[in-house]
N, C-alpha and C positions, 0 to 999 in steps of 0.2 A: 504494500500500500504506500508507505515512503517513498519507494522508488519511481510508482505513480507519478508523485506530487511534484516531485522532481522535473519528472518528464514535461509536466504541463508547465512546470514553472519556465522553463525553456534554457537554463543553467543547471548543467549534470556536475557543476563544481570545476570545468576545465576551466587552463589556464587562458591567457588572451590569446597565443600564438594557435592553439587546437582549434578555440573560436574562429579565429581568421582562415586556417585553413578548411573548418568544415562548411563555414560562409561560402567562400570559394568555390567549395562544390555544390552548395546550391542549399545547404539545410538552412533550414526557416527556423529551425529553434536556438541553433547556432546565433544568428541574425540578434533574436529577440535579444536573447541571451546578453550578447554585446552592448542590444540598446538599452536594456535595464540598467544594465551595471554602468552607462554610463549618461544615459538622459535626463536624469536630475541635473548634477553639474553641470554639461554642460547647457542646459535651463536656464539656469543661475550665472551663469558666467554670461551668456548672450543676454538676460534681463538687464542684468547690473550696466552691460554696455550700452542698451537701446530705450531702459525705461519704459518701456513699451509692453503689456501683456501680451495680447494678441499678437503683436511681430516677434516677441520673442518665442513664442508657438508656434510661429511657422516656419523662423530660421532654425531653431533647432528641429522642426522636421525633415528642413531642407538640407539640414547637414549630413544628419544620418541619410539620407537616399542620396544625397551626393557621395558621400562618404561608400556605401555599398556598391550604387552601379560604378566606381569606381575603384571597386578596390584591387585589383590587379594594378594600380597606379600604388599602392602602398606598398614600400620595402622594407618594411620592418625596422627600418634605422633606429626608430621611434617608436615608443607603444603606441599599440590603438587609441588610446587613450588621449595621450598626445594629437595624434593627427585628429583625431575626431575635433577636438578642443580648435586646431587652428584653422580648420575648414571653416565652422562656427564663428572664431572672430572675425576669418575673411569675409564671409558672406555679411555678417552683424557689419563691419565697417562700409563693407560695399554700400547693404539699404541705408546705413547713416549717409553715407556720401549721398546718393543719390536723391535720398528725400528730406535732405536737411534736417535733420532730426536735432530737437533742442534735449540735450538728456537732463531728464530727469533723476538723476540717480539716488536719492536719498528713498525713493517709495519702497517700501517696506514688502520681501514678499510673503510675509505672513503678519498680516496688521492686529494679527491677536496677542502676536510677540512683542512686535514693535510699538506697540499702540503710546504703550503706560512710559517707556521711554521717551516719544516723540512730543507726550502731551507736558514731557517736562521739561521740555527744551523751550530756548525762550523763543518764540518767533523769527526774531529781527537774525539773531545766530544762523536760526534753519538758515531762513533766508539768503543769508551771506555767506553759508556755506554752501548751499545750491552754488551761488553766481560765482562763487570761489572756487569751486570744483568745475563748472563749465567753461572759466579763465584759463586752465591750464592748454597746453597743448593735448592734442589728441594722442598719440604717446604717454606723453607724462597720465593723464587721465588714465585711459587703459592700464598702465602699468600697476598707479596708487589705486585703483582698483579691484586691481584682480590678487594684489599684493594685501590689502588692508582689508578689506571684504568677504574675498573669497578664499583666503590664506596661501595662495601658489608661492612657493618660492621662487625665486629668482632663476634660479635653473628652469623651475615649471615654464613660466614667463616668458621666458629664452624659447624654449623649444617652440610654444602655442604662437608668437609672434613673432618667431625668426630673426631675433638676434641674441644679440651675446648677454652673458649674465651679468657682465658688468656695466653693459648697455641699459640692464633694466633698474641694477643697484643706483645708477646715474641718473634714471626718469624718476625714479623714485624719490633721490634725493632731493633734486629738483624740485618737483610739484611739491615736496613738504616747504621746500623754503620758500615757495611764491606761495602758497596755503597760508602760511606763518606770514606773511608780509601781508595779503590781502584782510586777513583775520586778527591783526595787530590792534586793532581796538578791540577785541574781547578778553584781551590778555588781562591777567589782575596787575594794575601798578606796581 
């Protein structure tokens, strides 16, 4: 009966490279499997960049079916994981490009969590921290992002947006110090 449950769950416990190869040959549970274990994060990682519910619903659809009819284009250099992730930001930064998207990034995606926190913030802060976050370069953003929010290391970072780790230790740095310059009036005297 366990082993049932298993079955339907469409994760037998393989690693990622067995998933990739049984993808490959066409299994559907294999598939699932993969996108379970990875379509929350990357959710979350494409919200946080686009603000957006509904676009972020359909670029993480669009990743995974890009990501599948394509994956004879993945070499393994990288886990699944990884390239699932940077397929994601590229598509997420494409539709920003494309539809000028103002982000909103401070919305909360579980406002049962965030609610009691947000409602103790003072306004005029939220506020300045939106316009303070939307100031940065696009880089810098993404990075203190995906770094502060979603917890990727630096290496993570590296890989999901193709450059170097110390390229992102640099964005990172950055957007804190123009954050701290632009948020210099809420400092305590």
């Amino acid at each position: 009966m366990a082993h049932a449950a298993v079955l339907i769950s469409g994760d037998r416990g393989d690693n990622e490279q067995d998933l990739v190869a049984r993808v490959r040959r066409g299994d559907r549970e294999a598939e699932y499997a993969l996108y379970q274990r990875h379509a929350g994060k990357v959710h979350r990682l494409v919200f946080r960049l686009c603000a957006d519910e509904d676009l972020a619903n359909d670029l993480t659809q669009d990743a995974f079916v890009r990501a599948f009819s394509r994956l004879d284009l993945f070499r393994g250099d990288a886990t699944f994981g990884t390239w699932i992730h940077r397929i994601a930001v590229n598509l997420t930064l494409n539709a920003k490009r494309s539809e000028q998207r103002r982000a909103r990034w401070l919305a909360p995606i579980d406002d049962s969590i965030a609610a009691p926190v947000r409602e103790q913030l003072d306004h005029d802060l939220v506020q300045s921290l939106e316009q303070a976050v939307d100031a940065l370069t696009d880089g810098q953003r993404e990075v203190f992002l995906m770094h502060t929010f979603e917890g990727y290391t630096h290496v993570e970072i590296g890989e999901i947006l193709g450059i170097s780790e110390g390229t992102s230790k640099g964005r990172l740095f950055h957007a804190r110090a123009r954050l701290r310059q632009l948020l210099a009036r809420f400092a305590p005297e």
